[in-house]
C-alpha positions as CSV (number, residue, x, y, z in Angstrom):
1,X,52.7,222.1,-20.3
2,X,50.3,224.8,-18.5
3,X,46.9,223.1,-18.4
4,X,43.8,225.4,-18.9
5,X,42.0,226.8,-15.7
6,X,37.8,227.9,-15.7
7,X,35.8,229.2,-13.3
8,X,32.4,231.1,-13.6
9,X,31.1,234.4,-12.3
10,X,30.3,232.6,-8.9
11,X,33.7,232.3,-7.9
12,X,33.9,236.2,-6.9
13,X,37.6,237.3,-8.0
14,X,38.2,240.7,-9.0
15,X,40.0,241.7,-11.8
16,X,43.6,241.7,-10.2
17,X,42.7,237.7,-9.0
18,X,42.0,236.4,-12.4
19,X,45.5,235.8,-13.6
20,X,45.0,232.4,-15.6
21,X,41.8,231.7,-15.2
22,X,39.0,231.9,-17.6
23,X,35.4,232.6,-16.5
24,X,32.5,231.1,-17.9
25,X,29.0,233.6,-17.6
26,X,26.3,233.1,-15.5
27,X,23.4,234.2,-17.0
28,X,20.3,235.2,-15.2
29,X,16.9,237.5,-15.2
30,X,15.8,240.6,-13.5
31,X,12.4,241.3,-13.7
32,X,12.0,239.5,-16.9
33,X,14.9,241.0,-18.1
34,X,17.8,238.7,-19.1
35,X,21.0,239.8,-18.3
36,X,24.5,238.1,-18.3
37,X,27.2,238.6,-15.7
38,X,30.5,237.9,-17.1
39,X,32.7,237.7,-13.7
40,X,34.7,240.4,-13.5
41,X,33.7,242.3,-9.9
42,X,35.8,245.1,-11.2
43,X,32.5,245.6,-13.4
44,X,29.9,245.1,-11.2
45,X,28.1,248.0,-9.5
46,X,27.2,245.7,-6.5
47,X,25.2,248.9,-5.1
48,X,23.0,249.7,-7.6
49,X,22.2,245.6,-7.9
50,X,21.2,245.0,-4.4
51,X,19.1,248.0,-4.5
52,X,16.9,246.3,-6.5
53,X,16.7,243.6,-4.7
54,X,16.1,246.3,-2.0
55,X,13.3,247.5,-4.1
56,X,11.7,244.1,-4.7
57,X,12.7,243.5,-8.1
58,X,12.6,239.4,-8.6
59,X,15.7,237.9,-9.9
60,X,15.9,233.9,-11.3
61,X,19.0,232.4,-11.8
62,X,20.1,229.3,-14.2
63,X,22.4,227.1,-13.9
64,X,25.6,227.1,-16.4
65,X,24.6,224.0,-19.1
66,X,26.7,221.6,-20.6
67,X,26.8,223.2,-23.9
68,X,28.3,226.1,-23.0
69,X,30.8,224.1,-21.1
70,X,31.4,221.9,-24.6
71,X,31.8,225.1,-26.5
72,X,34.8,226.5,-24.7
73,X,36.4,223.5,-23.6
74,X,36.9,221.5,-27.1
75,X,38.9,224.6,-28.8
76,X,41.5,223.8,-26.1
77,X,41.7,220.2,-26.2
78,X,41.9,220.2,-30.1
79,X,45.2,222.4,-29.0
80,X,46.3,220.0,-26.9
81,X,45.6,221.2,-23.6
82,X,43.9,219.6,-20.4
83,X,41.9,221.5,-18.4
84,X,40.3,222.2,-14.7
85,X,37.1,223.9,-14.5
86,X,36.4,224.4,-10.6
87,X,32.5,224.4,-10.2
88,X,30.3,226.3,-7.7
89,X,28.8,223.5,-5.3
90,X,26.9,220.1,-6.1
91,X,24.7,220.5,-3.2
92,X,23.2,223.9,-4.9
93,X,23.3,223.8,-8.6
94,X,23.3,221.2,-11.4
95,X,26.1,223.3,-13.0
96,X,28.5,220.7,-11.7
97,X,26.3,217.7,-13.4
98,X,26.4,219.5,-16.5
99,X,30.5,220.1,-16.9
100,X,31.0,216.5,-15.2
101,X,28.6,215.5,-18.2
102,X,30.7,217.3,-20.6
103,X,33.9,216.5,-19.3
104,X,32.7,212.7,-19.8
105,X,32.0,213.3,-23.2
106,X,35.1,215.4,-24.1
107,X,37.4,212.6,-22.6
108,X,36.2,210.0,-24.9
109,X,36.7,212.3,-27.9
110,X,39.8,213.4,-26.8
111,X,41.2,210.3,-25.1
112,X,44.8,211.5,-24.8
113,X,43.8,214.4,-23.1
114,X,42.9,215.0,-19.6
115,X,39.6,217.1,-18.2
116,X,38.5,217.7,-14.3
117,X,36.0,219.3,-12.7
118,X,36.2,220.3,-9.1
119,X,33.4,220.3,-7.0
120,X,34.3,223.3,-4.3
121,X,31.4,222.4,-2.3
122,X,30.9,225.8,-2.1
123,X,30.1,229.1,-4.3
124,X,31.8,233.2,-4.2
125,X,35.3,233.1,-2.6
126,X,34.6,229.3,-1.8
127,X,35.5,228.4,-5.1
128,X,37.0,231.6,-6.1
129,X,40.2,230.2,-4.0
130,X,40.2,227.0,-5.3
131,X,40.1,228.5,-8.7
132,X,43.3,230.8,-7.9
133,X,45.4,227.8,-6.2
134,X,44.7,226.4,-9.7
135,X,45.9,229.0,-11.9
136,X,49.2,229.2,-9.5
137,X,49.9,225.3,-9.6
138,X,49.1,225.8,-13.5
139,X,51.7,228.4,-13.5
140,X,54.3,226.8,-11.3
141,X,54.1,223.8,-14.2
142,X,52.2,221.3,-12.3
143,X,50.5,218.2,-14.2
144,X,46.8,218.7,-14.4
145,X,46.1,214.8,-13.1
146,X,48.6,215.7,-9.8
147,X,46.6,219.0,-9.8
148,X,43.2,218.0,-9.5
149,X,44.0,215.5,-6.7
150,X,45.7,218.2,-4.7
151,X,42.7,220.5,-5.5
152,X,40.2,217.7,-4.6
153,X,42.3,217.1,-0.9
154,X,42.4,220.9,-0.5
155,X,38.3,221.4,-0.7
156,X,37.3,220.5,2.8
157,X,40.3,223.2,4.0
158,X,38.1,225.8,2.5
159,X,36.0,227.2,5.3
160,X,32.9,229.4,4.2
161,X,30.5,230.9,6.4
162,X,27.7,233.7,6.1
163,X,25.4,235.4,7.7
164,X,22.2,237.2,6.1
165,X,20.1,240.2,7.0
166,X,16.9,239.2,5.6
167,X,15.6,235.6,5.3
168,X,12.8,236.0,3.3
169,X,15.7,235.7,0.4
170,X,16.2,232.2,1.5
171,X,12.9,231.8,1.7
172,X,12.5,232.3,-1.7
173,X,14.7,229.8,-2.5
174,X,13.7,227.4,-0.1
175,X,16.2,227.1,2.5
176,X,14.1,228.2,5.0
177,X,10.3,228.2,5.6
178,X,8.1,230.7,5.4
179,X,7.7,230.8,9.0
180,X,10.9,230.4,10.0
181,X,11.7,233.5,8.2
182,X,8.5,235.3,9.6
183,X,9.8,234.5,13.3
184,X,13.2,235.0,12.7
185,X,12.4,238.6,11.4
186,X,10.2,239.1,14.5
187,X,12.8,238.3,17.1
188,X,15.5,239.5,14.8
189,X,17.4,236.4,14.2
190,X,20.7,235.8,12.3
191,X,21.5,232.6,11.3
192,X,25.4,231.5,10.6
193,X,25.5,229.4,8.0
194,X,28.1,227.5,5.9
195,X,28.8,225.3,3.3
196,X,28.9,221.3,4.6
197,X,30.6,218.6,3.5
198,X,28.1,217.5,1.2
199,X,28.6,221.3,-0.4
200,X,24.6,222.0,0.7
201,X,23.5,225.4,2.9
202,X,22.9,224.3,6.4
203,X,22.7,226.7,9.8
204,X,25.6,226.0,12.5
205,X,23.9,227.9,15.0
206,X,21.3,231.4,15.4
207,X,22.0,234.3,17.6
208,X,20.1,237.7,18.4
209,X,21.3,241.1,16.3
210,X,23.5,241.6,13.6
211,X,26.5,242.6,15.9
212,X,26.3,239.3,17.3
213,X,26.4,237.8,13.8
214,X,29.1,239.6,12.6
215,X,31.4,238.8,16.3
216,X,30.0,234.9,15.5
217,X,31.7,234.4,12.6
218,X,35.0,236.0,13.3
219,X,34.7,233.2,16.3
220,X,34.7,230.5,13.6
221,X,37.8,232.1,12.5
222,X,39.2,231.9,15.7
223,X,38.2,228.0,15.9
224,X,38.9,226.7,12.6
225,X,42.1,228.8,11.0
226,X,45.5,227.2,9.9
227,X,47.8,228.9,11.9
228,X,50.4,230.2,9.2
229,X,52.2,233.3,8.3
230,X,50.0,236.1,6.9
231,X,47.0,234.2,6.2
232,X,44.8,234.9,3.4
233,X,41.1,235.6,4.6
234,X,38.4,236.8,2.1
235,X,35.1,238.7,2.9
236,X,32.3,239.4,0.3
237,X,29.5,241.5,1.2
238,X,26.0,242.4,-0.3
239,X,26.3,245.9,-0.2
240,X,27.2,246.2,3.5
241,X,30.9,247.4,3.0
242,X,30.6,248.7,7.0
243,X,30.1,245.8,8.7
244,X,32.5,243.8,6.6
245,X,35.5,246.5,8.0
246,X,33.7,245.7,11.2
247,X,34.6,242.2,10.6
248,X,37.9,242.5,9.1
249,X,38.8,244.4,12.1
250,X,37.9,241.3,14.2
251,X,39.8,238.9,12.0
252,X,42.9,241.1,12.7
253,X,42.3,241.0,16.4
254,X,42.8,237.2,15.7
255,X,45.9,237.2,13.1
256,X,47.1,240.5,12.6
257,X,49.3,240.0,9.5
258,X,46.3,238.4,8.2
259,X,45.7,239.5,4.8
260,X,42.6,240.8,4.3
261,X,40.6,240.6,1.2
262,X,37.1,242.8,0.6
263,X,34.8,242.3,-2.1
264,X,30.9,243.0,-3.0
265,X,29.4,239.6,-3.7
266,X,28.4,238.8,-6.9
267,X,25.1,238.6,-8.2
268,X,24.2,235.4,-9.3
269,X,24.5,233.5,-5.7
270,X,23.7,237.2,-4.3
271,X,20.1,237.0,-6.1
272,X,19.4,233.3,-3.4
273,X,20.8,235.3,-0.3
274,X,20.0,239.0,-0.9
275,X,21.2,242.1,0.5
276,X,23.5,242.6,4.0
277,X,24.9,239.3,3.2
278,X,28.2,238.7,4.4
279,X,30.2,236.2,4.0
280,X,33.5,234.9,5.2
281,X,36.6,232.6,3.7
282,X,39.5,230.9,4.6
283,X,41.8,227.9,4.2
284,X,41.3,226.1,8.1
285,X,41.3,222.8,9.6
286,X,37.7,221.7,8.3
287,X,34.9,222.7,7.4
C-alpha cells in the first residue's frame, strides 16, 4: 500500500514537482503582518517578496509545531496509512524536534502503523529532492520501513551549496557577526556555504566578487557530482534569475545533458539569507 508523503513550503518544488506529496505551511511575519506560505512556487511572486526585503521590511519566521504536524498526520493513520514527512534541517529549526515528537506520539497510538521523519540536513531543493525520491518510491509501491532507510542512506548524497549577496541577512540571524558582515561588504566578499553533515550552515571557503562566487560553486559541481546519465541539478535563486542562467550555463559546461532545474527560492529560508541568494543542488559523492 502507497504510504503518505509531507513536506513543507521549505522544500521549494513547484507545482509540476509535487506529484504525491503533501505540504505542510510555513507560517511567518512581514512587518508585523502574519502571512502563511502554503508551498506552491507556482504562487509565489518571488520578485515582489525580495523587494521588500530590498526595501528593509523585517521578516520572522517560526518553526512548523507539533500540532500542526498531529492534525494532519492522525486522519491518515486512522485510514491505515504510514507516512514520511521529510523535514527541513535539524541543525536550523526545531521543526524536526516537533514532528519527531509527534511521530513518537502517533506510533504509540497507532502501534500497527508506521511514521518517519527524515532529517534532510538541509532546507529548499535540499529537502525538496528527498521529498520527490519519496513520492516516486511511494508510487513504485515501496514499504515505507524499506523507504525511510533508503531515504536516510540517500541524505549525505544531497549536495547543497549557496552563495549570498548581502551578509547582513545572516547577520541577522546570527550566522555571521556583525563585523564579519561589515568587512565582508567592504572588501566585497562572497562566502560559499553549504549544508554539513550535522545539517548546520557553515562556510567552505570566501572569494572576491560575485563572478567568482557564481564560477565557485559550479567547481563544487565539478568535484562532487555522480557521474550518471542526464543528471538532475537544481538551482533556486532570490530574485537573481541572471546569474542563475550564468550558472546553469556553467553546470552544462560540466554535464551537458544535465538537466537543469530553475526556481525562485522560497520565502521562508529566503527571509534568513535575503536577496541575490543562490543556491545549488545535486545528488554527489558527499557532502
Amino acid at each position: 500500500m502507497p504510504f503518505a508523503v509531507f513536506a513543507d513550503g521549505t522544500a521549494n518544488l513547484p507545482g509540476k514537482m509535487l506529484e504525491g506529496i503533501t505540504l505542510l505551511p510555513c507560517n511567518y511575519v512581514v512587518d508585523g503582518k502574519p502571512e502563511i506560505y502554503q508551498g506552491d512556487l507556482d504562487l509565489f511572486d518571488g520578485h515582489a517578496y525580495y523587494e521588500r526585503l530590498r526595501s528593509g521590511q523585517a521578516v520572522k519566521t517560526t518553526l512548523l509545531n507539533t500540532e500542526l504536524f498531529l492534525s494532519h498526520f492522525t486522519p491518515l493513520l486512522e485510514q491505515g496509512t504510514d507516512i514520511i514527512y521529510v523535514s527541513m534541517s535539524s541543525g536550523i529549526s526545531g521543526t524536526y524536534s516537533a514532528a519527531a515528537a509527534a511521530a513518537e506520539e502517533l506510533m504509540e497510538r497507532f502501534s500497527n502503523r508506521f511514521v518517519h521523519i527524515v532529517d534532510s540536513l538541509g532546507c529548499g531543493f535540499g529537502n525538496g529532492i528527498l521529498a520527490m525520491e519519496a513520492a516516486k518510491l511511494s508510487r513504485q509501491g515501496t514499504d515505507a520501513r524499506e523507504a525511510a532507510a533508503i531515504l536516510d542512506a540517500e541524505v549525505p548524497h544531497v549536495c547543497q551549496y549557496f552563495t549570498v549577496d548581502d551578509l547582513n541577512f545572516l547577520k541577522q540571524t546570527g550566522r555571521v557577526s556583525g563585523v564579519t558582515a561589515k568587512i565582508a561588504t567592504i572588501l566585497n566578499i562572497k562566502p560559499i556555504l553549504y549544508g554539513d553533515s550535522t545539517g548546520h550552515i557553515v562556510s567552505c571557503s570566501k572569494v572576491r566578487g560575485r563572478r567568482n562566487a557564481i564560477a565557485a560553486l559550479a567547481e563544487k559541481y565539478r568535484e562532487k557530482r555522480i557521474a550518471e546519465k542526464q543528471p538532475a541539478v537544481y538551482i533556486s535563486h532570490g530574485d537573481c534569475l541572471a546569474d542563475a542562467e550564468k550558472l546553469s550555463d556553467m553546470i552544462r559546461t560540466v554535464t551537458p545533458d544535465a538537466v537543469v532545474n530553475i526556481c525562485q527560492h522560497e520565502p521562508f529560508s529566503g527571509a534568513h539569507v535575503g536577496p541575490g541568494m543562490l543556491g545549488l543542488f545535486f545528488r554527489g559523492t558527499e557532502r
